[in-house]
DRENDO-1510 file (C-alpha; in Angstrom, 1 decimal, always signed):
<recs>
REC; n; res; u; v; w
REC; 1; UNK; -7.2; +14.9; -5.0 .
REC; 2; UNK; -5.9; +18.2; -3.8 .
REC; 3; UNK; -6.8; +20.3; -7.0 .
REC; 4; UNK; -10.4; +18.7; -7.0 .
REC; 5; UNK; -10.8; +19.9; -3.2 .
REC; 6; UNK; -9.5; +23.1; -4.0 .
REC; 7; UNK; -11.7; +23.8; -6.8 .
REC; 8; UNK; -15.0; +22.6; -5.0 .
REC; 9; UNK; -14.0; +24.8; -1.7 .
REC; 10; UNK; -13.4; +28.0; -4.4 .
REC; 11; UNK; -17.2; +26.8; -5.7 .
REC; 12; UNK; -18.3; +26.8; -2.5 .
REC; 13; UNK; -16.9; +30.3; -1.4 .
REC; 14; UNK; -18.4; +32.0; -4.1 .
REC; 15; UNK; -21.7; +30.6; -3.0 .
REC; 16; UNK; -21.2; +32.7; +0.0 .
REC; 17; UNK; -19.9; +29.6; +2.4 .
REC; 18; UNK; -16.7; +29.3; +3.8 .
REC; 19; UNK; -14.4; +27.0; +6.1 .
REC; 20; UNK; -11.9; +28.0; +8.5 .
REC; 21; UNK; -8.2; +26.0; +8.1 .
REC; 22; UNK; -8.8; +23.5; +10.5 .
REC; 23; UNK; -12.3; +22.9; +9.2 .
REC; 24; UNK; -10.7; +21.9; +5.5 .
REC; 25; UNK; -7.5; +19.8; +7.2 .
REC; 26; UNK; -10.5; +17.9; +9.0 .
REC; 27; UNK; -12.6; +17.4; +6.0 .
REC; 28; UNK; -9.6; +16.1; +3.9 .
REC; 29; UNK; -8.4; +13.7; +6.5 .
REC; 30; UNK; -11.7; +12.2; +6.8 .
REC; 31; UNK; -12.2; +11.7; +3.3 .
REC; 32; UNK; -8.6; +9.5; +3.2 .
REC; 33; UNK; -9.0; +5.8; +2.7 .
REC; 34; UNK; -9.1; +3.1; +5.6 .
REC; 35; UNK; -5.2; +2.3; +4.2 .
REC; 36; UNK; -4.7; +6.3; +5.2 .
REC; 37; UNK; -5.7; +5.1; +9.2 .
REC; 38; UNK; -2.7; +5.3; +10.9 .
REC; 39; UNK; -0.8; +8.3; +8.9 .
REC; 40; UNK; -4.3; +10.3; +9.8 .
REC; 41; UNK; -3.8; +9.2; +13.5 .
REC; 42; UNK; -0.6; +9.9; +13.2 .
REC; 43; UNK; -1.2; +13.9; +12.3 .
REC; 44; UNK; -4.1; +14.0; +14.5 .
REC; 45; UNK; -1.7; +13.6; +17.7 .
REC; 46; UNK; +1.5; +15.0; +16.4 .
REC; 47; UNK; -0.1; +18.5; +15.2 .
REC; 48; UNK; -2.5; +20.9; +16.1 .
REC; 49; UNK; -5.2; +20.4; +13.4 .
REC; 50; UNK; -6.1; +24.5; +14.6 .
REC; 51; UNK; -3.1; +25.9; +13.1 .
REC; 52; UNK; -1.7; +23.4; +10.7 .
REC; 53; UNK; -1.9; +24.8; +7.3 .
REC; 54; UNK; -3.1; +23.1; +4.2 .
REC; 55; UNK; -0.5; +23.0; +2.2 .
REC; 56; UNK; +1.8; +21.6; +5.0 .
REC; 57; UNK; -0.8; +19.0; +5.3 .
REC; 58; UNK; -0.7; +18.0; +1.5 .
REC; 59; UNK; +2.9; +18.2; +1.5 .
REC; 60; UNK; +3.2; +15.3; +4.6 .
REC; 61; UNK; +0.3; +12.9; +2.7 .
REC; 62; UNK; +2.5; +13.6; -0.7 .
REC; 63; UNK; +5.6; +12.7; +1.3 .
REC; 64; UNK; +3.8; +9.3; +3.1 .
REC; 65; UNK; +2.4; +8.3; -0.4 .
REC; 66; UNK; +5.7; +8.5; -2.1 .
REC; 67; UNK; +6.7; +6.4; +0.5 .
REC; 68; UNK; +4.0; +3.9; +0.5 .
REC; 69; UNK; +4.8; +3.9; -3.5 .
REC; 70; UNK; +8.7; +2.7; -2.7 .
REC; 71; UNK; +7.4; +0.2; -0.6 .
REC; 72; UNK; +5.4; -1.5; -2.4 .
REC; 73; UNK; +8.3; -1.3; -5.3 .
REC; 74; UNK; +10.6; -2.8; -3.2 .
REC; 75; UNK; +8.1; -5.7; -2.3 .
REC; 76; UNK; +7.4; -6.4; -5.7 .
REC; 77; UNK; +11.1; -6.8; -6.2 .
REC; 78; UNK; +11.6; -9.3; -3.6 .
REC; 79; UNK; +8.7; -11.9; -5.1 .
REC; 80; UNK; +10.8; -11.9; -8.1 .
REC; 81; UNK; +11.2; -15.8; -8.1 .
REC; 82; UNK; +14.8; -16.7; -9.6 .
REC; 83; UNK; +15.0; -20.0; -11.9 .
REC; 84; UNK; +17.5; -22.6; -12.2 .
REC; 85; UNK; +18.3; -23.9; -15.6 .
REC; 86; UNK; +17.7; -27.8; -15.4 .
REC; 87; UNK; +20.0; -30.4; -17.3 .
REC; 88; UNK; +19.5; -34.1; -18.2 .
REC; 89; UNK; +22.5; -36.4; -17.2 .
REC; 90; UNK; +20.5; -39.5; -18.1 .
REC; 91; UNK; +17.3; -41.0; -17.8 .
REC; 92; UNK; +17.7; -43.1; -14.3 .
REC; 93; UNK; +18.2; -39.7; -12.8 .
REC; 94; UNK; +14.8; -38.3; -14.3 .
REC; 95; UNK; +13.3; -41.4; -13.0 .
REC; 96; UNK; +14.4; -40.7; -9.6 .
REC; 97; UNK; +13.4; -37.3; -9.6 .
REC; 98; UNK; +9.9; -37.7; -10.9 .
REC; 99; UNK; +9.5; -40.3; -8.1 .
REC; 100; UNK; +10.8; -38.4; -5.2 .
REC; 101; UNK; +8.7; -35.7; -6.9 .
REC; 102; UNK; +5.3; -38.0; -6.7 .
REC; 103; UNK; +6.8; -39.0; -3.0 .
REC; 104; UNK; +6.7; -35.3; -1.8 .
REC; 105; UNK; +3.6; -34.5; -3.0 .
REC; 106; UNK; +1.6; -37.4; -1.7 .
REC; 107; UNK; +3.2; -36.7; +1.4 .
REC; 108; UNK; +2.1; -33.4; +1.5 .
REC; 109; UNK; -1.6; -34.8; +0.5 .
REC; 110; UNK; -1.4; -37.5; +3.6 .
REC; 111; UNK; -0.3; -33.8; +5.7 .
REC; 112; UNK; -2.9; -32.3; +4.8 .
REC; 113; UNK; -5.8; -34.9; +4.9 .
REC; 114; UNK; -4.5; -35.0; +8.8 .
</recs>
C-alpha cells in the first residue's frame, strides 16, 4: 500500500502539486479499513499528526499488522478440534450409545422448540 502511495504522491509532485507531512499521514490514515478504527484512533491521540513523519507512521501500521497477523494465527490454532479414536466393546454398548445419542438430540429439539 505504501509503494502505491508513494508513487502516486511522486506523480502528483511532478504535476506541480504537493502535500505537506501531516497532509500525507492524514490521507493515509483515512484510507485504512473500518478493521484499522481503533489503531488510527489510537495514533491520532498518542501523536502529533504535524510532526509525525511518514515513515514512522508506516513503520507502527507494519508493526500493528504483524500483530493482527499472529493473532489471528494463534486463533486458528486454538479451533483445532482434537479427535478421539472410538473402539467397539460389543454391540449392547453401541446400542446404548446411539440411544442416548437420539435422547440428547431430541432433547435439544424439545429446548429449542421452547
Amino acid at each position: 500500500m505504501f509503494s502505491r502511495f508513494t508513487t502516486i504522491i511522486n506523480s502528483v509532485k511532478n504535476l506541480g502539486k504537493s502535500y505537506s507531512n501531516q497532509e500525507l499521514v492524514r490521507k493515509i490514515l483515512r484510507c485504512l479499513p473500518k478493521s484499522w478504527t481503533p489503531k488510527v484512533t489510537a495514533i491520532e491521540e498518542a501523536k502529533d499528526l504535524s510532526t509525525l513523519p511518514l515513515e514512522q507512521l508506516l513503520g507502527s501500521l507494519m508493526t500493528h499488522e504483524t500483530t493482527m497477523k499472529n493473532h489471528e494465527n494463534v486463533e486458528v490454532k486454538k479451533k483445532k478440534a482434537i479427535a478421539i479414536k472410538a473402539s467397539k466393546e460389543d454391540s449392547e454398548s453401541d446400542e446404548d450409545g446411539d440411544v442416548a445419542l437420539i435422547t440428547s438430540q431430541f432433547k435439544r429439539f424439545l429446548k429449542n422448540r421452547k
